[in-house]
C-alpha positions as CSV (number, residue, x, y, z in Angstrom):
1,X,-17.4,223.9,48.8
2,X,-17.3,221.5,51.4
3,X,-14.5,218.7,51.3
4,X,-15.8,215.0,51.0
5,X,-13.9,212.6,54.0
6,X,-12.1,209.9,52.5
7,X,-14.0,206.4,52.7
8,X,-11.9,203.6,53.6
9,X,-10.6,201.2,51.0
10,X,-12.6,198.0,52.7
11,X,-15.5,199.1,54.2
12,X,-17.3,195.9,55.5
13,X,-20.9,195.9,55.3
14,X,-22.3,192.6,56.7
15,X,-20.4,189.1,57.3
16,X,-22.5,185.8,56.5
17,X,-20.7,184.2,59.5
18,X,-23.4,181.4,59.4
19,X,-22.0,180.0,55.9
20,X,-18.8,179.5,57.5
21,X,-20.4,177.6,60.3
22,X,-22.4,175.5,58.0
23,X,-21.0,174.9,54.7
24,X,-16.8,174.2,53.9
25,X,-15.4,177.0,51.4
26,X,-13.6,175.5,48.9
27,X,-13.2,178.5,46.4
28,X,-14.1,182.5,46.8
29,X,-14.8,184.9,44.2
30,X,-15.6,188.6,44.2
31,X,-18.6,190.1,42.4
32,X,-20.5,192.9,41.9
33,X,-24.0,193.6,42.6
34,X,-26.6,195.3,40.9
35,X,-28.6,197.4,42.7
36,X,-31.1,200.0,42.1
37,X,-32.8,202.9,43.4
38,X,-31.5,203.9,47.2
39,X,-30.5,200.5,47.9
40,X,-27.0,201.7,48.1
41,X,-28.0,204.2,50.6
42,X,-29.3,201.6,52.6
43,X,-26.5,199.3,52.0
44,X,-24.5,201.9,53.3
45,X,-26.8,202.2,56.8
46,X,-26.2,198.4,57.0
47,X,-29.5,197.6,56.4
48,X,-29.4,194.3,55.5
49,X,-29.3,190.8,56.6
50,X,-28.2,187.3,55.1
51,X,-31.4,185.4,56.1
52,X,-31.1,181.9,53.4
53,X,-29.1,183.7,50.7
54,X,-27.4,181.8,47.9
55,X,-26.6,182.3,44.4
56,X,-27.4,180.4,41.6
57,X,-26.2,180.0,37.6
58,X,-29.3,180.7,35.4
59,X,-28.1,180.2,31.4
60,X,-24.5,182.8,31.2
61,X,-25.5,185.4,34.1
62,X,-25.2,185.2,38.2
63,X,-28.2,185.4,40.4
64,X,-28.2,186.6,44.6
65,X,-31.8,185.2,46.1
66,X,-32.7,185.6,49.5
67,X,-30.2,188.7,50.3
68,X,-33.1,191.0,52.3
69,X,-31.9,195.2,51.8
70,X,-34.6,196.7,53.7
71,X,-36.2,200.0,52.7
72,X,-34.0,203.1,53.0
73,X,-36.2,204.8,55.4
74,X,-36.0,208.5,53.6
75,X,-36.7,207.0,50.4
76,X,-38.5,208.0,47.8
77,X,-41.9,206.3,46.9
78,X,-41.9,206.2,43.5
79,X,-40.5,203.3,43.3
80,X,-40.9,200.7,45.5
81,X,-38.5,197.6,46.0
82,X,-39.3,194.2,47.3
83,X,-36.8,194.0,50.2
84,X,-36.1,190.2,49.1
85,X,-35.8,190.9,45.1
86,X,-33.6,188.5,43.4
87,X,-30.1,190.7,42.4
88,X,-27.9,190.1,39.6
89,X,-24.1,189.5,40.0
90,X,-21.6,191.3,38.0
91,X,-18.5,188.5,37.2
92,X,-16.7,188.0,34.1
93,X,-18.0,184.9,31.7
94,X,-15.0,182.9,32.6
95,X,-16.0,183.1,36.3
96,X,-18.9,182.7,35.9
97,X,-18.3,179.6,34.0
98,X,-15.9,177.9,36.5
99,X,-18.4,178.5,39.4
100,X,-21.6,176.4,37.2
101,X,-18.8,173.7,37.0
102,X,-18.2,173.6,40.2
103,X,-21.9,174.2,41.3
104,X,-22.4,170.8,38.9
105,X,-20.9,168.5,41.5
106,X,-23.3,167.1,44.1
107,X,-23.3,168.9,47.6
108,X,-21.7,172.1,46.7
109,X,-23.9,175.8,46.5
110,X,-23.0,179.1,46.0
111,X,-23.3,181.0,49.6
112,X,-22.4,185.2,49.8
113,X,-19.6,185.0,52.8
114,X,-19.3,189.0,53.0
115,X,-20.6,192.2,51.8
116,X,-18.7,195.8,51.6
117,X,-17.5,198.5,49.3
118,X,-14.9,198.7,47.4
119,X,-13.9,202.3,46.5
120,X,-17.6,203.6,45.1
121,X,-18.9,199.5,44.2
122,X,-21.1,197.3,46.2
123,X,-19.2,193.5,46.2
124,X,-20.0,190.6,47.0
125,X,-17.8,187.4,48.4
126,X,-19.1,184.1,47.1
127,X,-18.0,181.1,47.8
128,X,-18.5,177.1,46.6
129,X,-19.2,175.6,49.7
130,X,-19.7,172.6,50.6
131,X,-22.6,171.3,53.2
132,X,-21.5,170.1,56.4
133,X,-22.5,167.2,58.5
134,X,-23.5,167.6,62.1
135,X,-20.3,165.8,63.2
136,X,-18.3,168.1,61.2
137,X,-20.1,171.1,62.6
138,X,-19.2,169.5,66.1
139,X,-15.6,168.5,65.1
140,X,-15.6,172.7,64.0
141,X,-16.7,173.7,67.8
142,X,-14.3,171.1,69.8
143,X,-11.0,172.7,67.4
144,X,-12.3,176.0,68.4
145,X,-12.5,175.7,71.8
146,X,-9.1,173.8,72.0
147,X,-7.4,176.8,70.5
148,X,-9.1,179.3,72.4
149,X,-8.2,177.3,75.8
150,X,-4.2,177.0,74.1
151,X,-4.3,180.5,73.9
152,X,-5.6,181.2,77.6
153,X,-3.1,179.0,78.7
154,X,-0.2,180.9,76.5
155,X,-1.4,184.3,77.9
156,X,-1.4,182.8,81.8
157,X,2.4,181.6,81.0
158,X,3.3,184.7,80.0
């Protein structure tokens, strides 16, 4: 019998680096996501993309919209998947709970930062984030660029 490799521990599947550049994180919590069929497959060929994701609090359960997993291409066709299907998030009630209450104040959403695997599970990374303004957005670039030009500078002492 042949000998399965090891998968590592963190396997990253996508990063939502847009939410970072648009919204302020405030809070991140880790879920689970429900998935059927061979969505795992293609979660596993990275077959997926962020697009307008968000979650949402509908009554006591988590909901992922807008998180396209496209077709697994050897899939089976017995049951067909809408690439764009809303997904339910696995979180315990207390979590779940704390993020309506902080989805309540004005200007904050529930954004997916990162995808990946952890040991056989899908996760998720959601965060409360908070919208930014195109001067903050701006203020972002400018501290960026200062830190990369410090460390250019750093490496030319050296």
């Amino acid at each position: 019998m042949a000998e399965r490799k090891p998968r590592p521990e963190d396997a990253t599947i996508a990063d939502n680096r847009r939410s970072r550049h648009d919204f302020e994180i405030l809070d991140t919590v880790e879920c689970g996501l429900e998935l059927k069929g061979a969505e795992v497959k293609s979660l596993r060929a990275r077959n997926v993309s962020f697009g307008d994701a968000y979650a949402m609090v509908k009554g006591d359960e988590l909901w992922l919209l807008g998180l396209k997993i496209d077709r697994f291409k050897n899939a089976s066709t017995h049951e067909e998947l809408a690439p764009d299907r809303t997904r339910r998030l696995l979180a315990k009630p207390a979590e779940i709970e704390k993020l309506a209450k902080a989805v309540a104040l004005k200007g904050h959403t529930l954004v997916p930062l990162k995808l990946y695997f952890k040991g056989p599970w899908a996760k998720v990374l959601l965060g409360v984030g908070r919208g930014k303004s195109h001067e903050d957005k701006r203020e972002t670039v400018k501290r960026r660029e200062a830190d990369r030009e410090m460390e250019r500078a750093l490496r030319r002492a050296r």
